[in-house]
N, C-alpha and C positions, 0 to 999 in steps of 0.2 A: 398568458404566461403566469405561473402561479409564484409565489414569494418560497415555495422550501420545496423539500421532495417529501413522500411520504414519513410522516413522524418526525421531521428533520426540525431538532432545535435552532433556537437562531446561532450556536456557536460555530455552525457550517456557515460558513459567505465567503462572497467573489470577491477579488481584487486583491488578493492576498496572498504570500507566496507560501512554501512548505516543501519539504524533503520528502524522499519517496521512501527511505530508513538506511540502508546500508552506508559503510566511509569509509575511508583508508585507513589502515594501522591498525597500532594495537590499544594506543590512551587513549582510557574512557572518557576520562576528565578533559583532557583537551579539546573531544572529539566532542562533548556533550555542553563545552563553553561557546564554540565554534556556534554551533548550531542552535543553542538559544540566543546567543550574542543576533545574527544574523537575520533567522527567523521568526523574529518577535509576536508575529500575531498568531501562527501555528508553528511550533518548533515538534520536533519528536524525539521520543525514546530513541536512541541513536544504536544502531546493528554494526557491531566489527567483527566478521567475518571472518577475518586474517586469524582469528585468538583459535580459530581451529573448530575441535568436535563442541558440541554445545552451542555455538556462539553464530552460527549460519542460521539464514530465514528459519530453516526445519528444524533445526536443535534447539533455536532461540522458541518457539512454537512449543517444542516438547513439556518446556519449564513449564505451561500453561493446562495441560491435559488434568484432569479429575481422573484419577484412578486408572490411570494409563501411562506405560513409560515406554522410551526408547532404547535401545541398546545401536552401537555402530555394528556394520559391515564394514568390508573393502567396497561395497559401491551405495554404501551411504548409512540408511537410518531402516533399522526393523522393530517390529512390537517385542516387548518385553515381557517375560511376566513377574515382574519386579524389577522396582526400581534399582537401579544398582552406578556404575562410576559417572555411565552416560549423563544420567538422570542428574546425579547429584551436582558433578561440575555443570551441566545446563542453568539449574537455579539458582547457584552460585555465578553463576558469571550477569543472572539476573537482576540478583538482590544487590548486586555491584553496580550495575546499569542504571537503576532506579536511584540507590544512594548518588550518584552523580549527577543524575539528573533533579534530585532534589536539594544537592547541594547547589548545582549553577542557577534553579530558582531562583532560590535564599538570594545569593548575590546577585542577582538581575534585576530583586527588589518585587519578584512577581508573585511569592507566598501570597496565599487567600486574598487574589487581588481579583479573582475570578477571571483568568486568560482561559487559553484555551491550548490544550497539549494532544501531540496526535499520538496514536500506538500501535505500531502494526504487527501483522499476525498471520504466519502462511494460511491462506484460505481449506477449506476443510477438501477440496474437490483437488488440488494442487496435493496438499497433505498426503490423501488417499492414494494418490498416482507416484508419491515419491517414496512411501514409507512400504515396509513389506510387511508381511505377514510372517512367522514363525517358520512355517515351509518355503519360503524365498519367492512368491507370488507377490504382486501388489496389491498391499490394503483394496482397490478400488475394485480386485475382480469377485470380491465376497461382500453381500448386500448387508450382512448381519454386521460386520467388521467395517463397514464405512458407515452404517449407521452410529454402532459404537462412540468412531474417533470422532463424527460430528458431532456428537450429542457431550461426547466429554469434551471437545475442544471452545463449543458455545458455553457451556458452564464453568471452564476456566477462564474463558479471555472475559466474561461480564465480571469475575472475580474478581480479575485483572486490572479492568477499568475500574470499576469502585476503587479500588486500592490507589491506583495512581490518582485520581480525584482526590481523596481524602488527604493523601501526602501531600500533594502539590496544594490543595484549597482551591482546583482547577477545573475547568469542564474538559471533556476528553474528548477526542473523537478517533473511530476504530477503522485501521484501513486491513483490509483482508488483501493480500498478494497471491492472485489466483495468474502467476506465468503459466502453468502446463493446460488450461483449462480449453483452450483449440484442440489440444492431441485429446485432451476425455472426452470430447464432444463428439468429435470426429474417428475416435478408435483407433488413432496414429504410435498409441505406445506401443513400446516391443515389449514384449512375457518374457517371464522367466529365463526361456531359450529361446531359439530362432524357432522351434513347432511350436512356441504359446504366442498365443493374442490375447491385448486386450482387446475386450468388446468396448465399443461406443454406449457413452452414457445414456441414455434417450433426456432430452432436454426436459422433459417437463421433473423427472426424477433428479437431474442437475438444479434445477430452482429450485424445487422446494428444500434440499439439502442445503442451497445457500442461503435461503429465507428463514429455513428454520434458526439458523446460527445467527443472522442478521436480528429477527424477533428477541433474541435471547439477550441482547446486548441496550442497557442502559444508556446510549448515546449512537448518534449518527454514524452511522456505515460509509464509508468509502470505501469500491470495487476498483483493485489497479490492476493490470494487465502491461506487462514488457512486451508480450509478443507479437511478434511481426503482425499477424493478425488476427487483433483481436475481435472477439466474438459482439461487438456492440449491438447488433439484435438479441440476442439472448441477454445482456446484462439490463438490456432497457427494460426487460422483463421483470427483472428482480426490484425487489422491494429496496435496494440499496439507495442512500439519498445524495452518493455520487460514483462518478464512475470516471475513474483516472486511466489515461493509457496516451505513447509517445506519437504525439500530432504527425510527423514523418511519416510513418506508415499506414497513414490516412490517406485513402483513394475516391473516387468519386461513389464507388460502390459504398460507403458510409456515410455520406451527406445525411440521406435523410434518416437513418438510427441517429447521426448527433443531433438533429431540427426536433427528431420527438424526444431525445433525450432533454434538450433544453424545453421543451414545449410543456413538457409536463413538471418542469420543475426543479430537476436535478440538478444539481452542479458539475462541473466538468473541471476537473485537475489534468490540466494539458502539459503532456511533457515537451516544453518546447527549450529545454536547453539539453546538448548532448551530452553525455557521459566519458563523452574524451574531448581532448583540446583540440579544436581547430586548429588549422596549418596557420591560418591568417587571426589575428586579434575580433574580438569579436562586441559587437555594441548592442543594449538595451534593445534598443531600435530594428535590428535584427534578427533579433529572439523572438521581438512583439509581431512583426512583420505578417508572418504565416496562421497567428491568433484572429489577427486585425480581417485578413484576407479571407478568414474562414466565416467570419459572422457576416461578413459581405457577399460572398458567394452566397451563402444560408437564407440572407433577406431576410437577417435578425436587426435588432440595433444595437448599436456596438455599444450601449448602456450595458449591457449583459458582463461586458468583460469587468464593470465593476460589482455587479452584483450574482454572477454567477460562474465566472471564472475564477478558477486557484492557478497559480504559476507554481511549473517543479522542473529540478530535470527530468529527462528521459525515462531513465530506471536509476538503480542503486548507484553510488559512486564509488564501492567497493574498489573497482578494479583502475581508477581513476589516479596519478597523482595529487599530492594531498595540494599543490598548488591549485589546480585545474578542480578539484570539487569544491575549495574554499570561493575561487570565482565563480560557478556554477554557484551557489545561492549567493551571492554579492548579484547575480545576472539577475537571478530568480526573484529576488525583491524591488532591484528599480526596475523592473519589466512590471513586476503589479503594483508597484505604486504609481509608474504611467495611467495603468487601468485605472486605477482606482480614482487617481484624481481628474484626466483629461481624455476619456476615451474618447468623446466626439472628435478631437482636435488633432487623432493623432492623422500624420501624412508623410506618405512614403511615394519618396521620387520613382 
């Protein structure tokens, strides 16, 4: 069992909780107190989605591009050729985001104290599948145009991290949010109209397109995935030095992708709290339960949960009330400070 993943600073480690970026509403500032209040040892750049065009995974992504912009559609986000209203409220609703979150720093008391801040970023493969092209095609079905956005989208978000580094006085780490990456792998999108397909990506041109962007970035990668089912042979491929997705829809069929995903090093951000509220009240103990059970099936030791486990919810809290996502990380922190402090000892009736 190795102590990082490849290239993996030590400001990646287990036993420690973090958000996956999305929240409810519209205040930044409340949303960005909330969430370093909370998650002290990885907090993140906070996503409110609710604010509209700009302000979603893709738009929030856009602010990030090198000599690329978006414009809206009615079914979402197309290339531009200039920047224009899309573009600019994008990085205004950034430059807000950031000032928030370097204000709830400030008051945390965590300026140049060298923490650790996470920043996500729609993955370039997700990017490609959701964005179109000029003629109303998807970015992913033209190789030149997916080369493009990856190549501009690696050169802004390393931009990116520098920048927040230096503000905060902080180490960063970078999560890429690749949800559509089963349908590109698999050729599940729908074209244009019902006569277009997309073709399937062939997997080895999916990695390198994620390695490439992964290389480009001054701090540890984290690979998250919502989807029902994610791809964990293919991400265990990638050079990412962790790979986040919602424990629930883990089947026997991926035991062993997560045995060599820890095996060789990686960290694992397990979504083990849900994105809506239980019918019934819900305890540390509960959340930790199906973590506890998985290194036990695996014939790991449950040392792991302190050194290579992160605790999150599921996916985003966006669509969550703002009760129910504030207890979802209040879950998410005593679940990893169990890990952290007494994994051998945990026991469930």
């Amino acid at each position: 069992m190795g102590d990082g993943g490849a290239g993996e600073p030590v400001q990646l480690r287990g036993g420690i909780a973090t958000g996956v970026g999305s929240w409810p509403g519209t205040d930044i500032r409340e949303a960005t107190a909330t969430v370093v209040g909370e998650l002290g040892d990885l907090p993140h750049l906070v996503e409110l989605p609710a604010r509209g065009i700009g302000a979603d995974m893709v738009g929030r992504t856009s602010a990030l591009l090198v000599d690329m912009a978006f414009d809206s559609t009615p079914r979402g986000y197309r290339l531009a050729a200039r920047p224009g209203a899309v573009a600019r409220r994008a990085r205004d609703l950034l430059r807000t985001d950031l000032d928030a979150l370097e204000e709830a720093w400030e008051t945390a008391g965590l300026a140049g104290a060298g923490r650790t801040v996470k920043v996500q970023a729609t993955g370039p493969l997700t990017l490609a599948a959701q964005v179109e092209l000029p003629v109303g095609h998807r970015v992913l079905t033209d190789s030149g145009a997916l080369r493009d956005l990856s190549e501009s989208l690696a050169e802004g978000l390393a931009g990116h991290v520098a920048e927040v580094g230096k503000r905060l006085g902080a180490n960063v780490v970078v999560q890429l949010d690749e949800p559509s990456l089963t349908a590109v792998l698999e050729g599940s999108l729908r074209g244009a109209s019902v006569m277009n397909t997309v073709r399937a990506l062939p997997a080895p041109e999916a990695q390198h397109i994620l390695d490439t962007v992964i290389a480009a970035q001054p701090a540890p990668v984290l690979i998250h995935s919502c989807d029902a089912r994610a791809p964990l042979g293919f991400l265990r491929r990638t050079t990412a030095a962790a790979v986040g997705f919602d424990l629930s829809t883990i089947g026997t069929r991926d035991l062993d992708d997560i045995g060599e995903l820890l095996d060789s090093g990686r960290h694992l951000a397990l979504g083990l709290i849900p994105t809506t509220a239980p019918a019934t009240p819900t305890t540390w103990r509960e959340i930790a339960e199906p973590a506890v059970r998985l290194l036990d099936r695996l014939g790991l030791p449950r040392r792991l949960l302190a050194t290579h486990i992160l605790v999150s919810p599921a996916c985003g809290l966006s669509g969550a009330p703002l009760s129910w996502a504030r207890r979802a990380l209040e879950l998410s922190a005593e679940c990893a400070r169990a890990f952290s402090d007494e994994p051998e000892a945990l026991r469930f009736d």
